[in-house]
C-alpha positions in Angstrom: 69.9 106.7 64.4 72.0 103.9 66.0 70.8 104.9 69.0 67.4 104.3 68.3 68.1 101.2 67.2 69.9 100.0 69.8 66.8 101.1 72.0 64.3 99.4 69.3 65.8 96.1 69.3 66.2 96.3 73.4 62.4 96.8 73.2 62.7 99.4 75.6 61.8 102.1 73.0 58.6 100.5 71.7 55.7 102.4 71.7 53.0 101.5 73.4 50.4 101.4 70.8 52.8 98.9 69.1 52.8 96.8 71.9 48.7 96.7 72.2 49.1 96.3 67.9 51.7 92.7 69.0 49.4 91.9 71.4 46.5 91.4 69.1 48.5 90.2 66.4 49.5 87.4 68.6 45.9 86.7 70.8 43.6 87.3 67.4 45.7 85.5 64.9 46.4 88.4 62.6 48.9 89.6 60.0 49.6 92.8 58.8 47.6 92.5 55.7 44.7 92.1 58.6 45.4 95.2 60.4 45.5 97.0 57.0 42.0 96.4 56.2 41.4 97.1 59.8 42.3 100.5 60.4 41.7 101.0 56.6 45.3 102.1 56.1 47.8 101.5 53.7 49.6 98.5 54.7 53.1 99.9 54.3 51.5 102.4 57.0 50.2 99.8 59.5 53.6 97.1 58.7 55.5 100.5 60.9 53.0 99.8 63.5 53.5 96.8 64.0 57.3 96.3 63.2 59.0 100.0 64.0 57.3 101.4 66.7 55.6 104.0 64.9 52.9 106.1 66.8 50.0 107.5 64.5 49.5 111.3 65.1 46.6 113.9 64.7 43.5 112.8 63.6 44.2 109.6 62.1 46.1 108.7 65.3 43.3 109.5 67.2 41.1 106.9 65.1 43.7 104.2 65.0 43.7 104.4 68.6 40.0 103.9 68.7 40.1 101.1 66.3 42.6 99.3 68.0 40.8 99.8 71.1 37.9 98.1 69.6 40.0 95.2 68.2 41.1 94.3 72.0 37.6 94.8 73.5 36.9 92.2 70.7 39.3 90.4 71.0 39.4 90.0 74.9 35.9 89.2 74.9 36.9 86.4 72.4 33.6 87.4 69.9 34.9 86.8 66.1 38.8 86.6 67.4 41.0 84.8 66.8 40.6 84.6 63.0 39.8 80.8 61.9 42.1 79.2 59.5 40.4 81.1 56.0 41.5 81.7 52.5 43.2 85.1 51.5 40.0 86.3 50.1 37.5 85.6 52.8 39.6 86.5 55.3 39.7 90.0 54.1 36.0 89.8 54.0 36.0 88.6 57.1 37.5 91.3 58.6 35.7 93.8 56.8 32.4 92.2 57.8 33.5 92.8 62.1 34.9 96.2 61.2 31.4 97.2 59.9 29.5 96.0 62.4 27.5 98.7 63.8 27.5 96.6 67.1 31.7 97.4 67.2 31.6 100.5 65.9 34.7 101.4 64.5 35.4 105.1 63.1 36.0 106.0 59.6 39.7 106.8 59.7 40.4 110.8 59.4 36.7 111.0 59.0 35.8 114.5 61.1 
């Protein structure tokens, strides 16, 4: 709706969880493409994250708040974050190497 909108591009109507998402987007040097292979969503899924405001709900939400609370322990703590300057392909492996870290342990998404 236009009001939503007009509340969106105020910012006063972001989310929450999207702010923590632009937050380390911006202090862990990641794109979208990142975050897709980070919650192990689809990356049409995470890109309304990160650019609507979009809350995840019920289980999965539950998990992508736990992932992303992992990301900014990780990345507050500055261990692996931000991403070095890498090619396409080993910065998806990259990721996938933290995110399986038993250390960080970050849960299967909609896994009960």
């Amino acid at each position: 709706s236009m009001q939503r909108s007009i509340f969106r591009s105020t910012g006063k109507y972001m989310s929450d969880f999207t702010k923590r998402i632009r937050w380390c987007v911006e202090k862990g040097r990641l794109t979208t493409a990142d975050l897709h292979h980070w919650f192990d969503r689809p990356y049409a899924t995470v890109r309304t994250w990160r650019i609507d405001g979009r809350i995840p709900h019920g289980p999965y939400g539950e998990d992508a708040d736990e992932a992303l609370q992992v990301l900014e322990r990780l990345i507050k703590a500055g261990k692996k974050f931000p991403v070095p300057a890498l090619s396409q392909t080993a910065r998806v492996k990259y990721i996938k190497a933290i995110r399986a870290d038993p250390s960080a342990p970050v849960p299967k998404m909609g896994a009960a």
